[in-house]
C-alpha positions in Angstrom: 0.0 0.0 0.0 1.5 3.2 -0.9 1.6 5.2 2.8 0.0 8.3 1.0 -3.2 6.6 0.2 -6.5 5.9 2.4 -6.0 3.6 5.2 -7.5 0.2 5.2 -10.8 0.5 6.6 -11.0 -2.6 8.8 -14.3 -3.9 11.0 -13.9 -5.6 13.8 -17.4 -8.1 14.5 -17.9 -8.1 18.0 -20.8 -9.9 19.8 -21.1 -11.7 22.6 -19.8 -14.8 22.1 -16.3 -13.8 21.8 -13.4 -12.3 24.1 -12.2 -8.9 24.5 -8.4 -9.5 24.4 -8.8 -10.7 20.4 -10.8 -7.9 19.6 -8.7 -5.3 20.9 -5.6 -7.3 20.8 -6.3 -6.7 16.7 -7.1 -3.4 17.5 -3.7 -2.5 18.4 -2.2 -4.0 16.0 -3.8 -2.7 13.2 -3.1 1.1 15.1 0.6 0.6 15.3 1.3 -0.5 11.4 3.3 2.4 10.3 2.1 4.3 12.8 4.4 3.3 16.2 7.4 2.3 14.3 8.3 6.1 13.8 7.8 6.5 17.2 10.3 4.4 18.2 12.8 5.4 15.7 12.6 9.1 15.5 10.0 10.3 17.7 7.4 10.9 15.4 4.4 8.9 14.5 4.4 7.3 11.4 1.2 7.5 8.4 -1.5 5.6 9.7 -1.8 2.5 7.3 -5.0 0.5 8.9 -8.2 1.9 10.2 -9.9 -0.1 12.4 -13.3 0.1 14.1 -14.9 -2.3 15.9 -18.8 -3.0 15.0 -21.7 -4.9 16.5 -25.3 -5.8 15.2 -27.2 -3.5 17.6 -26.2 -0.1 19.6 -24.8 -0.2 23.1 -22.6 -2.0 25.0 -21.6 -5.7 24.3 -20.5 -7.5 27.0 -18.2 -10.1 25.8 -16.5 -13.0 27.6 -14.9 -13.0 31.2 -17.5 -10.1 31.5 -15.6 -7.9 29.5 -17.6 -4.8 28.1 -17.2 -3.6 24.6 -18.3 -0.2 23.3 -19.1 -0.6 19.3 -18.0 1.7 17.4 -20.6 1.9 14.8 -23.7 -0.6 14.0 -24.3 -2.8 11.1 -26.8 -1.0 9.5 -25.0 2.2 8.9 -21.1 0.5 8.7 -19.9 1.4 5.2 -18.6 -1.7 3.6 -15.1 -2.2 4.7 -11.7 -4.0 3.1 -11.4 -6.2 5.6 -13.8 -7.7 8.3 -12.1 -9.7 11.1 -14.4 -12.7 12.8 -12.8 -12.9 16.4 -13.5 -16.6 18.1 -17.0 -17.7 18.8 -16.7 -19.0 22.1 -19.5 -21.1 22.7 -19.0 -25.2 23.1 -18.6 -26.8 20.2 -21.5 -28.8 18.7 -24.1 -26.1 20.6 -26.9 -25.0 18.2 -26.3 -22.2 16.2 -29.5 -21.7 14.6 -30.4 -17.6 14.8 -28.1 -16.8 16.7 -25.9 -15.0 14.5 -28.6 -13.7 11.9 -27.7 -10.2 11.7 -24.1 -11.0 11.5 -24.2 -13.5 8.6 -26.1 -11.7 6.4 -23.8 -8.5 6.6 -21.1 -10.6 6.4 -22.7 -12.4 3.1 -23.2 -8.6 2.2 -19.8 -7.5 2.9 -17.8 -10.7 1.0 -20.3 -9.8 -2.3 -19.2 -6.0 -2.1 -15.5 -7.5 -2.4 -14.8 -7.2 1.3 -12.1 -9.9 2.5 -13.5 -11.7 5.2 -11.0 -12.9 8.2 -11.4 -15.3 11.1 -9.9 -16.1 14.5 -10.3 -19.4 15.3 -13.6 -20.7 16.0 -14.9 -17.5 13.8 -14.7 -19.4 10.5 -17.7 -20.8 12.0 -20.0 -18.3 11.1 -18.2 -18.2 7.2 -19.5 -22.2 7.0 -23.1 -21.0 8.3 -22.8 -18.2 5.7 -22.4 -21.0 3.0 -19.2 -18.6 1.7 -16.8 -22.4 2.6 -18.6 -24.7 0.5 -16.1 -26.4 -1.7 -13.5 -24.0 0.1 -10.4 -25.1 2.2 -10.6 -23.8 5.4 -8.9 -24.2 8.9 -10.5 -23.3 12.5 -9.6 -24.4 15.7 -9.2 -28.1 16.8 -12.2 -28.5 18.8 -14.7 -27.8 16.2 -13.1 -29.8 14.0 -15.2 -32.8 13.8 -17.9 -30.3 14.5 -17.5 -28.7 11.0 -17.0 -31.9 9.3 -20.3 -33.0 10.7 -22.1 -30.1 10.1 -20.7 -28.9 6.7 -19.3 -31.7 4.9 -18.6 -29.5 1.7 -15.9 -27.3 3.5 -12.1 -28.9 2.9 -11.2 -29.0 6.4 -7.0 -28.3 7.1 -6.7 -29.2 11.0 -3.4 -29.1 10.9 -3.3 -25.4 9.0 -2.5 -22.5 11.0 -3.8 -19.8 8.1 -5.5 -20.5 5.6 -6.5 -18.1 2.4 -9.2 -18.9 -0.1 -12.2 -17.9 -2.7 -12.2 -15.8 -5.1 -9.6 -13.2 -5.1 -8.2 -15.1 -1.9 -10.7 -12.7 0.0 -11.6 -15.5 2.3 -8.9 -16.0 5.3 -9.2 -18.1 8.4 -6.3 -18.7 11.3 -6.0 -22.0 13.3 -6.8 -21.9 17.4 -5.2 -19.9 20.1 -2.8 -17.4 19.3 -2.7 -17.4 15.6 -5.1 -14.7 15.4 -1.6 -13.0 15.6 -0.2 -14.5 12.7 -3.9 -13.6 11.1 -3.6 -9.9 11.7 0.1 -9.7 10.4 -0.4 -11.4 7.3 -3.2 -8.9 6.8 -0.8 -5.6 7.2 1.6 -7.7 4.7 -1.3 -7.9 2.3 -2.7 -4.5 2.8 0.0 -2.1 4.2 3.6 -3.7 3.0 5.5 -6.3 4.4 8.0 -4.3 6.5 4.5 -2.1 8.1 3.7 -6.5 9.1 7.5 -7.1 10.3 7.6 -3.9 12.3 5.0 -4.6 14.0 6.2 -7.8 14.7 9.3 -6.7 16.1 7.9 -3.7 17.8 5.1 -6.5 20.0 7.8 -9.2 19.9 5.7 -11.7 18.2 7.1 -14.9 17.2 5.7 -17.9 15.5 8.1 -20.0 18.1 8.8 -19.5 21.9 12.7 -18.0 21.1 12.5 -15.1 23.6 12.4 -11.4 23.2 16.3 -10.2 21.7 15.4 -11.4 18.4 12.1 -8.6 18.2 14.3 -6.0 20.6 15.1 -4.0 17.5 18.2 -1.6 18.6 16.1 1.9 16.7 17.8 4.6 16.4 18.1 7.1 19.0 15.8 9.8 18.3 17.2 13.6 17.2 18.5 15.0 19.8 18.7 19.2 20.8 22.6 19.0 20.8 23.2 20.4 17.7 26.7 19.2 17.3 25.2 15.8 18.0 22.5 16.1 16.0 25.0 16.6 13.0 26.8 13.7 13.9 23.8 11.3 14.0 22.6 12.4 10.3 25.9 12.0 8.8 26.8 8.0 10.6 22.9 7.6 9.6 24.9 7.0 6.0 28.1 6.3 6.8 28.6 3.8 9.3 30.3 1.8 7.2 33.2 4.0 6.8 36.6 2.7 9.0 37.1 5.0 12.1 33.4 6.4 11.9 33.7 7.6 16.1 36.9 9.6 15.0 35.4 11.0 11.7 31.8 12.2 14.3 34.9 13.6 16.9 36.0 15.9 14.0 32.6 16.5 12.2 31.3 17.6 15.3 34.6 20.4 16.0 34.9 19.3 19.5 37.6 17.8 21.3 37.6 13.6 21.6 36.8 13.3 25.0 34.4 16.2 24.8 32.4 14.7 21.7 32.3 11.1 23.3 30.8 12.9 26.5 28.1 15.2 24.8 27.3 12.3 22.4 26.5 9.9 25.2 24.8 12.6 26.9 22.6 12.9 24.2 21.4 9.8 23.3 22.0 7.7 25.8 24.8 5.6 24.1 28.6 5.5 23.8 29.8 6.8 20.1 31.1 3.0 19.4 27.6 1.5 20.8 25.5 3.6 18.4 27.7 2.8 15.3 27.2 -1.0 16.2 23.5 -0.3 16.7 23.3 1.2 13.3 25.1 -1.9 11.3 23.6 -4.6 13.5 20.4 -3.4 12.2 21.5 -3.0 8.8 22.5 -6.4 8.9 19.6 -7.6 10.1 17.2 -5.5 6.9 19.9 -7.7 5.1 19.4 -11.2 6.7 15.8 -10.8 6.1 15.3 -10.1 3.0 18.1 -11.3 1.3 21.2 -14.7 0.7 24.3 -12.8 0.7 26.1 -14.7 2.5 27.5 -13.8 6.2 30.7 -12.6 5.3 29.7 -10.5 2.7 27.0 -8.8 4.8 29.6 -8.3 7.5 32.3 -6.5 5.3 29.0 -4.6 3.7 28.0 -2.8 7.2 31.9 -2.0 8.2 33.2 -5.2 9.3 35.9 -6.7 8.1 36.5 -9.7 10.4 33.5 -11.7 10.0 33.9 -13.6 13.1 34.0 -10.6 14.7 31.1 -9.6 13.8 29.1 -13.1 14.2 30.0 -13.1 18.0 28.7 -9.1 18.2 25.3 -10.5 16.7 25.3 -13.3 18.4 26.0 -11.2 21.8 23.2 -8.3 20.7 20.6 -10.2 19.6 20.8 -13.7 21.2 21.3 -15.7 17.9 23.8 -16.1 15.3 23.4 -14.3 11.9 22.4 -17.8 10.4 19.8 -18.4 12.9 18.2 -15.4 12.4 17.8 -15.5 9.3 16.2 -19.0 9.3 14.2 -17.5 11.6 13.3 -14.0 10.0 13.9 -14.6 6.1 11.3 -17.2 6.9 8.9 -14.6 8.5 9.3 -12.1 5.8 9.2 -14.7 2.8 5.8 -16.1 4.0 4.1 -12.5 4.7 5.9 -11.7 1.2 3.8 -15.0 0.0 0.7 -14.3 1.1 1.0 -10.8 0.3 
């Protein structure tokens, strides 16, 4: 999506039967694609990319599971038709009738798929795209327990268990996620589709979200400090912003900023909060990183290509920053951005 157009306009179905932290944990997400990343990095908010809203079939308050209330933010009736509308869980038991109880809610959502709306689910949410009839002859995934369920009840819908996301229909408007969390996995293959596959991997990194239990470093993105008020400083961080490659960068910031050595290395950590040396490894490790992702130059190269000439040198730095090795992380990210670049 180019940043300068209209946000995607994103509904959020909310009804009882579902819990508060997958509605708003989508919410936020959504917010923060393009948005929080400048935040971090320079202090100013970035273009808002997704517009979400979150919408119910009648006014008021929904109370939603563990007692939870939800203020809608616009009804059915009058909701515009949106890109995207996301189905959080249903969380009744499975096998429990469902006859009229979602009424209002499948027909706008028959309404919304036929006026090229891309319909997305949460786990036991593809539930209510079977009742719709929008699955038959479809593959589709939901969660394990209504498995059976759904081959019971709707023996024309390809069933994928084992499937964490699933995309289908025509235009590939119909999307479903697996069980538990991979409504996470489900909101940031829709920023890749819709806003860009580095607005899905910043987010990622930003709310450390991993397809695998590795711990936090990997997602604890080093950002750049922001602009600071030293002016001298200031200057400094704008020029190694571009050329912290370049041998001796600390000594060639000493004498761009006119100060003395000790002087520059004082008012510099002063100023953002890092040693001279720190910040130029910040900047490369990073660099690296854009590079690991998204590309198969190999180690060395990479290493010589952000200032390093000793490549083992620079594989224990990573290793020490960011808790893997180069290699692993790129197994590990490369894989990330390939399948949002997929599905995007």
């Amino acid at each position: 999506m180019n940043p300068a157009s209209a946000p995607t306009r994103i509904a959020i179905l909310v009804f009882p039967e579902t819990s508060a932290s997958v509605v708003f944990g989508m919410y936020d997400l959504f917010m923060s694609a393009g948005r929080d990343w400048g935040v971090i990095v320079d202090g100013k908010a970035g273009p808002t990319l997704m517009q979400p809203s979150i919408v119910s079939a009648r006014a008021g308050a929904v109370t939603v599971g563990n007692a939870v209330p939800v203020s809608p933010q616009a009804v059915l009736a009058e909701c515009p038709t949106p890109d995207i509308v996301c189905v959080p869980e249903v969380t009744i038991p499975p096998g429990e009738p469902l006859a009229g109880r979602f009424d209002a809610e499948i027909a706008w959502l028959r309404q919304c798929h036929a006026a090229g709306a891309t319909l997305a689910t949460a786990c036991s949410g593809a539930i209510l795209l079977a009742e719709a009839g929008l699955l038959d002859g479809r593959e589709a995934t939901t969660h394990w327990a209504w498995c059976e369920v759904m081959n019971q009840r709707y023996p024309a819908v390809k069933l994928h268990p084992q499937r964490a996301l699933v995309v289908t229909g025509e235009g590939q408007r119909l999307v479903m996620a697996g069980g538990g969390t991979t409504w996470l996995d489900l909101t940031l293959y829709l920023i890749a589709r819709h806003a860009g596959v580095e607005a899905a991997m910043q987010v990622a990194r930003l709310n450390l979200i991993d397809w695998h239990a590795i711990g936090q470093q990997p997602f604890a993105r080093l950002a750049r400090s922001r602009q600071v008020e030293d002016a001298a400083i200031a200057r400094c961080q704008t020029w190694i912003a571009e050329h912290y490659a370049e041998p001796s960068p600390v000594a060639a910031m000493a004498r761009l900023s006119g100060l003395a050595e000790r002087s520059f290395k004082r008012r510099f950590q002063l100023a953002t909060g890092m040693p001279p040396l720190e910040y130029v490894h910040t900047l490369r490790l990073e660099e690296a990183k854009q590079m690991l992702e998204s590309g198969s130059l190999p180690i060395e190269a990479i290493a010589n290509e952000v200032g390093y000439e000793d490549a083992g040198f620079f594989s224990r730095l990573f290793r020490r920053k960011v808790n893997l090795t180069p290699a692993q992380y790129r197994k590990r990210f490369g894989a990330m951005r390939k399948a949002l670049a997929d599905g995007a």
